[in-house]
TIVOLO-215685 format. One line per 3 residues: number of its first residue (from 1); for each residue z, x, y of N, C-alpha, C. Coordinates in steps of 0.1 Angstrom, whole numbers, plus 5000, padded with zeros to 4 digits. Example, Ala and Ser with C-alpha at 12.3 -4.5 7.8 and 13.67 -1.06 7.14 Angstrom:
1) 5078:5132:4943:5078:5123:4955:5078:5132:4967; 5071:5128:4978:5071:5137:4989:5079:5129:5000
This chain:
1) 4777:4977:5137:4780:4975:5122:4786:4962:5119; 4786:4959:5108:4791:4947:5107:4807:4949:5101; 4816:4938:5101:4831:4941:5105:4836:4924:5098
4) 4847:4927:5094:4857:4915:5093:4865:4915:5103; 4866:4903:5110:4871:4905:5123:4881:4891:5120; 4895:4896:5122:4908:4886:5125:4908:4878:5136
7) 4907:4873:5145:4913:4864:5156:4922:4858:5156; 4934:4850:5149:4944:4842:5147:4943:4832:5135; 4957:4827:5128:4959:4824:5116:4951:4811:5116
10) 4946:4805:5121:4941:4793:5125:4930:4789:5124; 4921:4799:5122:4906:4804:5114:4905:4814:5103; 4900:4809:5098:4889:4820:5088:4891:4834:5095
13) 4891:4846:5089:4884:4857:5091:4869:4857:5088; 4864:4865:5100:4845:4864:5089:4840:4876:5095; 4827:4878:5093:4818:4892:5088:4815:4887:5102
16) 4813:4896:5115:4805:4899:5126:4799:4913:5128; 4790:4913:5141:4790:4928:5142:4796:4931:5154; 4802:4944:5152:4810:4949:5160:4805:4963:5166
19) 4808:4970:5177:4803:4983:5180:4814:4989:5181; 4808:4999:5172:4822:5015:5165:4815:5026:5175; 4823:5032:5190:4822:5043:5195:4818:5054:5182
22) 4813:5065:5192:4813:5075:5180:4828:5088:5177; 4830:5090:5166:4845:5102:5171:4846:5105:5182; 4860:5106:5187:4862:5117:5193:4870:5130:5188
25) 4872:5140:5200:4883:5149:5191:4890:5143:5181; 4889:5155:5172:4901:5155:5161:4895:5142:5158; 4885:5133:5158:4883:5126:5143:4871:5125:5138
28) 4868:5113:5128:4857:5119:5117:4849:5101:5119; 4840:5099:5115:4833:5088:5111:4833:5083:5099; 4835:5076:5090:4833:5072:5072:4826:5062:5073
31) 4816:5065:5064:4809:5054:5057:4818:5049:5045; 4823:5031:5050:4828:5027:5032:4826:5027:5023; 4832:5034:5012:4824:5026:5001:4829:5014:4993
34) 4843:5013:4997:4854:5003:4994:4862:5006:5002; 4868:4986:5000:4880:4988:5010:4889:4976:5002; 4900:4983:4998:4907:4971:4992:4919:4959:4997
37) 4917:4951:4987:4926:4938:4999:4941:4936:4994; 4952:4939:5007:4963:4939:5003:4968:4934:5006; 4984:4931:5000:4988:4918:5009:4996:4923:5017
40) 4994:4933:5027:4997:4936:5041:4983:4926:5050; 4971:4928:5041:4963:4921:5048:4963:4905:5053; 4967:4901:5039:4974:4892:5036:4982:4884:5047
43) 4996:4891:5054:5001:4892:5059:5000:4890:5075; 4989:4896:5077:4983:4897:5090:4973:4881:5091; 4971:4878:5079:4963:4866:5080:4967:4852:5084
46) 4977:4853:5078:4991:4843:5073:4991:4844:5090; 4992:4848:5094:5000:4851:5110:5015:4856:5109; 5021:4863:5098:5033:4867:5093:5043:4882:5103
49) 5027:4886:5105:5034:4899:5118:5026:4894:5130; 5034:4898:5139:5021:4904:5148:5013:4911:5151; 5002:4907:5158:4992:4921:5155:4977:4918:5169
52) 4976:4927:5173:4969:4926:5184:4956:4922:5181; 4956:4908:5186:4936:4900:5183:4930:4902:5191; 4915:4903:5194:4908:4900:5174:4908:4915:5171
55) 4909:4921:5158:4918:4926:5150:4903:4931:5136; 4901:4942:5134:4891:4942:5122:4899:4952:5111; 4899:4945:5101:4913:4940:5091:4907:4952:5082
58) 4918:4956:5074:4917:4966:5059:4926:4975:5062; 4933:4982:5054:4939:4997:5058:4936:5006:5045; 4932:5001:5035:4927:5008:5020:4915:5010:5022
61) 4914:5022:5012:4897:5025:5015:4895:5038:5009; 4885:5044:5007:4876:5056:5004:4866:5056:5005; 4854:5066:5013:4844:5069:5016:4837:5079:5022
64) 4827:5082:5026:4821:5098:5030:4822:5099:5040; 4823:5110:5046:4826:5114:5060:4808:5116:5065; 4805:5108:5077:4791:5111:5080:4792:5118:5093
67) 4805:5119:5103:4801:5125:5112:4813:5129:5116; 4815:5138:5124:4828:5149:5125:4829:5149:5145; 4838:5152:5150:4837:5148:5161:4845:5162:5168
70) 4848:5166:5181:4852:5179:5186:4859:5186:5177; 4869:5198:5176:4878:5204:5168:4883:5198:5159; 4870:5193:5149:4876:5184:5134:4876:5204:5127
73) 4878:5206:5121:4878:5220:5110:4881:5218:5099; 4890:5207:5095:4892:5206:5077:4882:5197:5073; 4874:5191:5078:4861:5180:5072:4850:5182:5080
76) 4839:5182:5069:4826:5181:5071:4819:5172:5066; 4804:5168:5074:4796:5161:5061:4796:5163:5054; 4800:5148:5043:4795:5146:5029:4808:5149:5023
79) 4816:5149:5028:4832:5151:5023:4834:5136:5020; 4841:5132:5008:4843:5125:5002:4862:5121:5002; 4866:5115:5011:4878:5110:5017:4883:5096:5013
82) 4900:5096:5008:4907:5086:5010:4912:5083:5022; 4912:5069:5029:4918:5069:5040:4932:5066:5040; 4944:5074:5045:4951:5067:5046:4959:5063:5063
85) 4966:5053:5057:4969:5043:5071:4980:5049:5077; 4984:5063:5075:4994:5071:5083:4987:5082:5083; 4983:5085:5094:4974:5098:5098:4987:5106:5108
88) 4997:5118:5101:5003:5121:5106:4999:5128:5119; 5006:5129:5129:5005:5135:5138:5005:5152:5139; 5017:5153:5131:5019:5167:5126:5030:5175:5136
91) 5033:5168:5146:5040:5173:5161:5054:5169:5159; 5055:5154:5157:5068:5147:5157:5080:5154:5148; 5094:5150:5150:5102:5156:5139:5102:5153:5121
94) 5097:5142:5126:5095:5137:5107:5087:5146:5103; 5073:5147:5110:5061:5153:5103:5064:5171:5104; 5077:5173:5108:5078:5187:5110:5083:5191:5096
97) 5094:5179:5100:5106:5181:5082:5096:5179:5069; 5082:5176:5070:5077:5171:5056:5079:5158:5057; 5082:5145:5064:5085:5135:5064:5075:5127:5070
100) 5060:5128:5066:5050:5124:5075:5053:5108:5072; 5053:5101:5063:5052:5086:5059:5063:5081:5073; 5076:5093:5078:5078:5085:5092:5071:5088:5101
103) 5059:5096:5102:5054:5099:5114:5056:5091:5126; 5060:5092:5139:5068:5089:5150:5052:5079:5158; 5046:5086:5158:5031:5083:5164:5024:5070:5154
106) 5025:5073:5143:5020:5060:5137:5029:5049:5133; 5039:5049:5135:5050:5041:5138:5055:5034:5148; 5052:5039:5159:5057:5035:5174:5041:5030:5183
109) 5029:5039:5177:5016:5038:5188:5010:5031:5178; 5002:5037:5170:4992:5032:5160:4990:5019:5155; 5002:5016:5146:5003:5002:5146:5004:4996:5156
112) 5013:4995:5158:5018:4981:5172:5009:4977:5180; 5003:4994:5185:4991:4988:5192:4975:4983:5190; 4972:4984:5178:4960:4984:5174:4952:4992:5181
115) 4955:5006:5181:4947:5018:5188:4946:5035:5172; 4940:5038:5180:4941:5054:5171:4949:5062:5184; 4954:5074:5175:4959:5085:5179:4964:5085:5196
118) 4953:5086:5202:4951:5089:5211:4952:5076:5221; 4953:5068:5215:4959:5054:5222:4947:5045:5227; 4939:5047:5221:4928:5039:5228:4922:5033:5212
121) 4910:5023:5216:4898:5017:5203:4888:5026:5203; 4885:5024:5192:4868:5025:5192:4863:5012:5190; 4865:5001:5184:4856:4989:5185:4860:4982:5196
124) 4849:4973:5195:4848:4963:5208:4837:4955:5202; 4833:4944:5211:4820:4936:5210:4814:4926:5219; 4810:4927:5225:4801:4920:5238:4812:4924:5253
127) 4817:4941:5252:4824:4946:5263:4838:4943:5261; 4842:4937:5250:4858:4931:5244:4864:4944:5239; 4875:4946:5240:4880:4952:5231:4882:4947:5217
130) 4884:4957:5208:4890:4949:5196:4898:4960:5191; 4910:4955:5184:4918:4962:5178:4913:4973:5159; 4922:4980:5160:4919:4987:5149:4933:4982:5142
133) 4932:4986:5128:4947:4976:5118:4953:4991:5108; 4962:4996:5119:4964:5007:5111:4963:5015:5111; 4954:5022:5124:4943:5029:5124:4936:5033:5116
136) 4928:5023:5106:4920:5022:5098:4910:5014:5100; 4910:5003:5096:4900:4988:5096:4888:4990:5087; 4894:4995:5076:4885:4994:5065:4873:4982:5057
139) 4879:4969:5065:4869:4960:5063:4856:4961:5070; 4848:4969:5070:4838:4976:5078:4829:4984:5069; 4816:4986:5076:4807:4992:5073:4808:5010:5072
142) 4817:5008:5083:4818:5023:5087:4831:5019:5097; 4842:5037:5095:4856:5034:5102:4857:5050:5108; 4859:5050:5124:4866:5064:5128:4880:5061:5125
145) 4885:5077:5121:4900:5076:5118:4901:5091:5121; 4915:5089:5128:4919:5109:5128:4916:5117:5116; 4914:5126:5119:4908:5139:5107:4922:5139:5096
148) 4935:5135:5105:4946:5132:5094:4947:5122:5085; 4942:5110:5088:4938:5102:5081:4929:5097:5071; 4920:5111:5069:4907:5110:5060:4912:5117:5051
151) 4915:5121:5033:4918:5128:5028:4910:5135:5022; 4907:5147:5021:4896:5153:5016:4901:5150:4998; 4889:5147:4989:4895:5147:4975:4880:5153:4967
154) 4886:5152:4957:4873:5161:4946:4859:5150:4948; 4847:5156:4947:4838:5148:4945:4836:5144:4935; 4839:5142:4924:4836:5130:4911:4843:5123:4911
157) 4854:5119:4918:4861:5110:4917:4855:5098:4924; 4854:5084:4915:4845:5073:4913:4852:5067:4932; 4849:5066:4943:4849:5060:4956:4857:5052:4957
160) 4848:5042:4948:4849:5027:4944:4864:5022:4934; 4868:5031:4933:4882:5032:4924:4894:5038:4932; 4889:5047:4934:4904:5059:4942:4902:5052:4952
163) 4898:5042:4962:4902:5035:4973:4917:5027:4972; 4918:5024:4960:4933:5022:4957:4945:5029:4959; 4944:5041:4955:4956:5051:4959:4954:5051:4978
166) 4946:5052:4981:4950:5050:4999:4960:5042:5004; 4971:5028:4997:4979:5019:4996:4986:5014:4980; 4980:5011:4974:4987:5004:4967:4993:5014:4958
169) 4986:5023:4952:4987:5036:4938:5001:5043:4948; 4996:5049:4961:5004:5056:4965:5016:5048:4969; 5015:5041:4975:5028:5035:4979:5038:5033:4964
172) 5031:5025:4953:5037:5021:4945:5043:5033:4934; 5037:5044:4933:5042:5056:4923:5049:5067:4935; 5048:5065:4948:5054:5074:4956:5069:5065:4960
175) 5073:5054:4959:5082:5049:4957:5092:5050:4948; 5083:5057:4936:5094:5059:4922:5096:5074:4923; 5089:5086:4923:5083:5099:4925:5092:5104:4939
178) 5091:5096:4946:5093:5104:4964:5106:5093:4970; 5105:5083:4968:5113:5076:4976:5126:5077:4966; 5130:5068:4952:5141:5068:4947:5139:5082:4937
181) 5131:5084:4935:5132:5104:4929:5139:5097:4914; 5133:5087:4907:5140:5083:4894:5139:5093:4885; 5151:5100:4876:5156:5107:4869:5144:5102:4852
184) 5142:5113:4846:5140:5112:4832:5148:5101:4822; 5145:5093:4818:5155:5082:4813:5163:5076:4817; 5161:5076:4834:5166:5061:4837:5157:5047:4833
187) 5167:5035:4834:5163:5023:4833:5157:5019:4849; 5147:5015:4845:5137:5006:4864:5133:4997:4858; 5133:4985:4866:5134:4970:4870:5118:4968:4879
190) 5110:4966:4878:5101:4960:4885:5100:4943:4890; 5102:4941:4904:5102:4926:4906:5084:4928:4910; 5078:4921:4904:5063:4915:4913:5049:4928:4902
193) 5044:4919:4895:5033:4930:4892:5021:4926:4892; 5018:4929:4910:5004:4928:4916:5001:4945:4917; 4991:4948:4923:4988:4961:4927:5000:4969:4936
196) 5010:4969:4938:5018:4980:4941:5028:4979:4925; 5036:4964:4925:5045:4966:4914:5035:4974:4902; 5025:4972:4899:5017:4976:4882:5017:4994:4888
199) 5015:4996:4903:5017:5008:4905:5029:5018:4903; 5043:5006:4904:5056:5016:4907:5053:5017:4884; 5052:5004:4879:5052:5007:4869:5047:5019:4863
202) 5035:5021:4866:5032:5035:4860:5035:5046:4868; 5040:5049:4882:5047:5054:4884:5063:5059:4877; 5067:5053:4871:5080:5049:4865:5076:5055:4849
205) 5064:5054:4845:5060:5060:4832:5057:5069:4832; 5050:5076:4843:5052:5090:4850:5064:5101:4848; 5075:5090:4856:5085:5099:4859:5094:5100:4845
208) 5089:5092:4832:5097:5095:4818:5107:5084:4820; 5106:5075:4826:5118:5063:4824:5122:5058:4817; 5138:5059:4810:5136:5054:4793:5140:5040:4792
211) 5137:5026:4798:5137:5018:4801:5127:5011:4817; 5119:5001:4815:5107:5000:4823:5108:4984:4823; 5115:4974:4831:5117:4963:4827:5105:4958:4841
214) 5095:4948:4835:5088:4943:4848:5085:4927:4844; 5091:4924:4859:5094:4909:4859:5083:4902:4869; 5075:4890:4864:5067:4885:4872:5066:4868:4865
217) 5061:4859:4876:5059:4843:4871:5048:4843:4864; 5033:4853:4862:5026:4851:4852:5026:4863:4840; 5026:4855:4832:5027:4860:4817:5015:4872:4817
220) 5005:4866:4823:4993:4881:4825:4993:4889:4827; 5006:4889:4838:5007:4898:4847:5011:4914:4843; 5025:4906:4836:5038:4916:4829:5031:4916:4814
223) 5018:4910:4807:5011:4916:4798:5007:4929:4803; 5004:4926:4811:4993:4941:4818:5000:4951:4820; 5019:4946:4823:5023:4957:4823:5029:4967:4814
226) 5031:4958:4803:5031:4962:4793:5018:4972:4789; 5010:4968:4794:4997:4977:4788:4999:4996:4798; 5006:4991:4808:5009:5003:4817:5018:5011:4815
229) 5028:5008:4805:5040:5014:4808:5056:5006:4803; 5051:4994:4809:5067:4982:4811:5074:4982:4795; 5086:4986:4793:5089:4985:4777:5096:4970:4774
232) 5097:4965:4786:5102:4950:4786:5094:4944:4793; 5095:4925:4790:5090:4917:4802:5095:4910:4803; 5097:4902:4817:5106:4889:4817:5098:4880:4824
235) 5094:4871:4822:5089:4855:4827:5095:4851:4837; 5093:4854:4846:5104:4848:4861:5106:4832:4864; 5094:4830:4857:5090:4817:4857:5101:4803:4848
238) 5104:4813:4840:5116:4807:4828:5128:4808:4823; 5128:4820:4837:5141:4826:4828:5148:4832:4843; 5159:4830:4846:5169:4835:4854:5166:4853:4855
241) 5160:4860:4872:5158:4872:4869:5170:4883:4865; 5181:4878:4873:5189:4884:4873:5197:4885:4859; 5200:4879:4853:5206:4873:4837:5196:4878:4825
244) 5189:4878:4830:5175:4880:4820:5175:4898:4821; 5177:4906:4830:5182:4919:4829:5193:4922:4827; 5198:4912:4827:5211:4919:4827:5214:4920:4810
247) 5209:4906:4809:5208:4911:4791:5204:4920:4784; 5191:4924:4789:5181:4935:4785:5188:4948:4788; 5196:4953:4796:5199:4965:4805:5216:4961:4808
250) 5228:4959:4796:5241:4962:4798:5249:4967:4802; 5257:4963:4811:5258:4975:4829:5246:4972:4841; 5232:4968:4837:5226:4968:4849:5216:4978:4851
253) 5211:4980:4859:5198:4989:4861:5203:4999:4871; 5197:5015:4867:5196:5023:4876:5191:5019:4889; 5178:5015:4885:5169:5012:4899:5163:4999:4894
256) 5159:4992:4908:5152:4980:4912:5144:4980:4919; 5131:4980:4917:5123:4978:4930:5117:4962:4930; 5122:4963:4944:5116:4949:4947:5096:4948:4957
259) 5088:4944:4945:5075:4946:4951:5073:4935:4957; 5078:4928:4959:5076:4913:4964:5075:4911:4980; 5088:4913:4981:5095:4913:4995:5094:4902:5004
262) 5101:4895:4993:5110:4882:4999:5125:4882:5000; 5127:4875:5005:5147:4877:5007:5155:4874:4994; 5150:4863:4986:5152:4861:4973:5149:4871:4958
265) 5139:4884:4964:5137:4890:4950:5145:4904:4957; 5146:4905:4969:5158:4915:4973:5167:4911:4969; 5175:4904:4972:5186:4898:4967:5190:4896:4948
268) 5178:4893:4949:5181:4897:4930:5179:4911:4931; 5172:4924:4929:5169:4935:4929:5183:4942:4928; 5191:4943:4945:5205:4942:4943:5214:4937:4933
271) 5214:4925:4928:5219:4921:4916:5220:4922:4907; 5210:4929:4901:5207:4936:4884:5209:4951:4886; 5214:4955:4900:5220:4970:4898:5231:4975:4891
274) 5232:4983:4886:5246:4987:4879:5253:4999:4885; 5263:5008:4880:5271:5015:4885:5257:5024:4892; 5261:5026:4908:5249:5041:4910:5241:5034:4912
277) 5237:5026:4909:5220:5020:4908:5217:5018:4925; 5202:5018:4924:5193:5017:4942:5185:5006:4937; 5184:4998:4948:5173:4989:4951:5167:4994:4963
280) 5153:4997:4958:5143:5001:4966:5133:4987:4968; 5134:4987:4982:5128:4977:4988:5112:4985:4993; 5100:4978:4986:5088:4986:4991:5076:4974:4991
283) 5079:4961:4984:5070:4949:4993:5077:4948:5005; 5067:4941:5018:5069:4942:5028:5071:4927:5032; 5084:4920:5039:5086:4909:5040:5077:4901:5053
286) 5077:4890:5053:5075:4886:5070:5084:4889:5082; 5081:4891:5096:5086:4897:5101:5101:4888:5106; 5112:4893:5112:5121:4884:5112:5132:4881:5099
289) 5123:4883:5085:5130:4878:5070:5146:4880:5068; 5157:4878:5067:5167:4887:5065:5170:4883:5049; 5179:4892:5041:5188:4889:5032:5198:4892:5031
292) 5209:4889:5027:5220:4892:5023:5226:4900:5013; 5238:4906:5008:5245:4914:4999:5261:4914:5004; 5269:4917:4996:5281:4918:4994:5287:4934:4998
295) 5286:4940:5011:5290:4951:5011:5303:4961:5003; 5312:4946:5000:5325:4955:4993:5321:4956:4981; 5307:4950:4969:5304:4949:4958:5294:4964:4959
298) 5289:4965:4967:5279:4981:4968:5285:4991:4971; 5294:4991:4979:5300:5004:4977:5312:5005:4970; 5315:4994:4962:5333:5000:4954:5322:5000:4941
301) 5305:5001:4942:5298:5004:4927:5293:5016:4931; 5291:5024:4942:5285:5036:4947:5269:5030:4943; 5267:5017:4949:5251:5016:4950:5243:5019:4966
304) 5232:5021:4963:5222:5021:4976:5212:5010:4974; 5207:5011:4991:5195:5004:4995:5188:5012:4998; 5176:5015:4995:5164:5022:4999:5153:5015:5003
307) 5146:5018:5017:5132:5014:5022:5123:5025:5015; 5111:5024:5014:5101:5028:5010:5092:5024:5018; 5087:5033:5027:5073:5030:5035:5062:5041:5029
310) 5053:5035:5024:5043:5043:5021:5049:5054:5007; 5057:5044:5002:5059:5054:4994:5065:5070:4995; 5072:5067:5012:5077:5082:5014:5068:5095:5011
313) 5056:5091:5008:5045:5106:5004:5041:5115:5017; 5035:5124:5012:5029:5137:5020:5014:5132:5020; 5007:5125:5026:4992:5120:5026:4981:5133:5018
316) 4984:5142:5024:4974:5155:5027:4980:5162:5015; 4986:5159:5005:4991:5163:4996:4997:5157:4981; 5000:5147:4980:5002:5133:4973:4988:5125:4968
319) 4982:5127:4982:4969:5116:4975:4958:5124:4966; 4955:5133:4971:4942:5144:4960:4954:5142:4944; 4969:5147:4948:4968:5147:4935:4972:5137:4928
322) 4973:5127:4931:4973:5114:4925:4956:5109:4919; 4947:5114:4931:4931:5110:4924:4931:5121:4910; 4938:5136:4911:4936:5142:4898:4943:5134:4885
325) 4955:5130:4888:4961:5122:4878:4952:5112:4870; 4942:5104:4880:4938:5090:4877:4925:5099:4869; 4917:5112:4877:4908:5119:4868:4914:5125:4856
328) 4924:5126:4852:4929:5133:4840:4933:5120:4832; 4935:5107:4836:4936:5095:4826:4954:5099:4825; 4961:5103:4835:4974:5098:4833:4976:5083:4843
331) 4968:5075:4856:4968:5067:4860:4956:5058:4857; 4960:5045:4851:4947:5038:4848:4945:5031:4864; 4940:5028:4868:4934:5023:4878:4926:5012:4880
334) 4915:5015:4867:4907:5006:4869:4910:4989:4863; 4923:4990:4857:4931:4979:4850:4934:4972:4865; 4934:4975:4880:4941:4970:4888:4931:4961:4896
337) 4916:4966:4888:4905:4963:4901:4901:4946:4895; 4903:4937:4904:4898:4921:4894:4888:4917:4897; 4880:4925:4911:4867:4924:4910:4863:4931:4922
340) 4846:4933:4924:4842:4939:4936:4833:4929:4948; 4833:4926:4956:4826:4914:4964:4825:4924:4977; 4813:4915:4983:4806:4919:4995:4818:4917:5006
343) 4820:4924:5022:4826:4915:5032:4825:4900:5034; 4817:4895:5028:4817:4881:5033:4823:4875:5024; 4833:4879:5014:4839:4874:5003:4859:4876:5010
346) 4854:4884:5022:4869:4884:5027:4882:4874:5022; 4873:4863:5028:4884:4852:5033:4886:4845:5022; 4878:4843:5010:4885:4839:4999:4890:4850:4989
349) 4887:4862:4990:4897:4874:4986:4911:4869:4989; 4911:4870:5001:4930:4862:5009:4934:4856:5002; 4923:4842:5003:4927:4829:4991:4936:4834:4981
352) 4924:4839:4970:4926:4840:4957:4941:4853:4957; 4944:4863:4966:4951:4867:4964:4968:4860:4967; 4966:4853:4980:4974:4843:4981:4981:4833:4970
355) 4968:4830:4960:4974:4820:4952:4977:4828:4937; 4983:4843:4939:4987:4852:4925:4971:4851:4917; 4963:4848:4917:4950:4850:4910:4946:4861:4907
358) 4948:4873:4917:4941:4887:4914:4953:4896:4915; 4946:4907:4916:4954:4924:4917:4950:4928:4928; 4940:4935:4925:4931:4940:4942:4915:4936:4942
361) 4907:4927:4949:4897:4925:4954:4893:4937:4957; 4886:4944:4955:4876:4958:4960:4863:4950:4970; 4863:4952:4986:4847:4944:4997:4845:4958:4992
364) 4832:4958:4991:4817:4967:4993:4811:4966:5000; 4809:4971:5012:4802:4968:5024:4784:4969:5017
């Protein structure tokens, strides 16, 4: 099949072909029909984490299950699946408590090693190994993933759209919804509105927030969010973030999410908190990044810090109903898509996302 394949920050990524084993136990085969570009991918490009090369890139995605492999039983052909990039295990103690987004196995094995489940690849290419990203690798023709990582969802829901909620949708409305659990008429703060922040936003319009402030350096951006949800905007570009909320929101904000996840929009995030208030941290920094805060200023205010991985969601439960949401027109979606391009449009997807130009690139194999 043909593949976007990583090898180091130092080249291009580009379209090769690659050989995908067929399932094993317990997993399924997908045909893509989308696979969207995030800036975890981003990330990986940059050479920002590490990550086991060469490397065939994506962790978003939705598409049909074409082949099923030993003791699969919840999916069949022609099942119409979101992938997501935490295919719990189901064993570990997180995934016992309901806590799959820590799943212990895709946290310690999965990632780190660029393997599935079971610790091994399925791709390779001229007898090489090659890594999986996530255990996903959605930039591909076709991806095995554990049977926990394929979500079964309604069939009319458009492929080519709901490949969003696999990362950005969920992460970003499961961050407001699951991770900080924001209250009906609280005030939230959005730093960054690319495809997760425009996510927490309407997440946040979801949860009845009676204040929705979203801060970003293009004016387009925080238009758009306004078209989502945001009851404020602020120009990051012109205007001090912190000061600029603080004006808007007297006392400071309940909640902060910082979609950025740089040490500088953490560090503000914390800063425009008020009595009580959480900064939830759910952009993902470079590896190494630190920031700072004033410990005796957070707790003589009874504030928190909150991580958000994955939006803290239940995969097998969160994602179908999040695609009903976007089928019922309480999530717009397709306001997130800035266009659709072939795999060979990869590596200036990165570009363009790199230089704030888009939301989410949607490859179409």
């Amino acid at each position: 099949m043909r593949a976007v394949v990583f090898t180091n920050p130092a080249e291009p990524v580009r379209v090769t072909d690659v050989d995908l084993d067929p399932p094993g136990p317990g997993e399924v085969r997908v045909r893509i029909a989308a696979a969207g570009v995030c800036h975890s991918d981003l990330h990986v490009r940059r050479g920002d984490w590490p990550v086991p090369a060469p490397l065939v890139m994506g962790h978003e995605g939705a598409g049909m299950v074409v082949e099923v492999g030993p003791g699969v039983t919840g999916l069949e052909e022609g099942d119409h699946v979101v992938l997501s990039w935490v295919a719990p295990c189901g064993r570990c103690r997180y995934c016992l408590a309901g806590r799959e987004a820590r799943c212990e196995l895709a946290a310690t094995v999965v990632g780190p090693r660029g393997v599935l489940s079971d610790g091994t690849s399925r791709l390779s290419a001229g007898g090489q190994r090659i890594s999986h990203y996530l255990g996903v690798s959605s930039f591909a023709e076709f991806a095995v993933v554990p049977e926990s990582g394929a979500i079964k969802i309604r069939d009319d829901a458009p492929l080519d759209v709901v490949a969003l909620i696999g990362c950005a949708v969920a992460t970003g409305v499961g961050a407001v919804m699951k991770t900080a659990a924001v209250e009906r008429g609280a005030s939230v703060v959005v730093i960054g509105c690319g495809g997760v922040g425009l996510s927490i936003v309407q997440g946040a319009r979801l949860a009845e927030a009676g204040r929705i402030v979203a801060l970003d350096l293009r004016p387009e951006k925080t238009a758009l969010a306004a078209r989502l949800g945001a009851t404020d905007q602020v120009d990051a570009a012109t205007a001090d973030p912190v000061a600029a909320v603080r004006d808007l929101l007297p006392g400071g904000a309940d909640y902060a999410f910082d979609a950025i996840g740089l040490a500088r929009t953490t560090e503000q995030a914390i800063g425009m908190l008020g009595l009580g208030g959480a900064a939830v941290i759910v952009g993902l920094p470079p590896a190494g990044a630190t920031a700072s805060f004033e410990p005796l200023a957070l707790a003589e205010s009874d504030q928190r810090i909150l991580g958000s991985n994955y939006g803290s969601i239940r995969p097998a439960v969160d994602i179908p109903a999040l695609v009903d949401r976007f089928m019922d027109g309480e999530l717009l979606l397709n306001d997130l898509i800035s266009g659709r391009e072939p795999l060979e449009a990869a590596e200036s997807a990165l570009s363009e996302l790199a230089a704030g130009r888009t939301l989410r690139t949607l490859l179409v194999p």
